[in-house]
C-alpha positions, -999 to 999 in steps of 0.1 A, spaced: -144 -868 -95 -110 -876 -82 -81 -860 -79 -47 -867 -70 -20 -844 -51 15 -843 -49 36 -851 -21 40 -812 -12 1 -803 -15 -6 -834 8 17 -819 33 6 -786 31 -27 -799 36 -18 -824 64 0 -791 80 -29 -776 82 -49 -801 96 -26 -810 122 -25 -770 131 -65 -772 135 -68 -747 108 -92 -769 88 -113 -800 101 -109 -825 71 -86 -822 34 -122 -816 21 -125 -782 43 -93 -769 30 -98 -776 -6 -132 -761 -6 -113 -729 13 -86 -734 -13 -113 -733 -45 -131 -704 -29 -99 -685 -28 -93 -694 -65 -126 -685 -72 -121 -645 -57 -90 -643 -72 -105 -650 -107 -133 -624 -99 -104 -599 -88 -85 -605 -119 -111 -599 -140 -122 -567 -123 -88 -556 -130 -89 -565 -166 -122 -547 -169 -109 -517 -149 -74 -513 -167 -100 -516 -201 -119 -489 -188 -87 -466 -178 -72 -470 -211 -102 -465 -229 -115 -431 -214 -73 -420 -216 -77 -425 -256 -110 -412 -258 -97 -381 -236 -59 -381 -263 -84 -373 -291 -94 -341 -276 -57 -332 -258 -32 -313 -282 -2 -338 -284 35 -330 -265 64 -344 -267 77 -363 -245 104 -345 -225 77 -320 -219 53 -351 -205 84 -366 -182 91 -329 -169 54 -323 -159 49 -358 -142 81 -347 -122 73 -313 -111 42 -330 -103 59 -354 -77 77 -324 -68 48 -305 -56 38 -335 -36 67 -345 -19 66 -305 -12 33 -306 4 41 -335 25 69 -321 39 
């Protein structure tokens, strides 16, 4: 395969090699597609956690009696309240 970079990702890359950070272009794409790869794991761990979250909160609305939502806002305040009380 072969790829071609732009002018700015062939400086960057040159930068680092010049700052000893990576021995060859080779060494800092594989470091480069090794990143990629854990940020793609990451973001799917997210997904699959946010799924999770939101799943068990409407599984646990079916068995909570609804409130409005003034009454929602005013206990997630008074919440922060009580924390920002603690700390001090």
């Amino acid at each position: 395969m072969s790829i071609s970079l732009t002018p700015d990702q062939e400086r960057f890359i040159q930068t680092k090699l010049q700052a000893g950070k990576y021995r060859s272009a080779q060494e800092a794409l594989e470091m480069a597609l090794r990143l990629l790869d854990d940020y793609d794991r990451a973001d799917a761990e997210w997904v699959e956690d946010v799924r999770e979250k939101t799943d068990a909160a409407i599984l646990a609305s079916d068995h909570t009696s609804p409130i409005d939502g003034e009454t929602f806002v005013n206990q997630i305040l008074e919440r922060f309240r009580q924390g920002y009380q603690a700390q001090a």
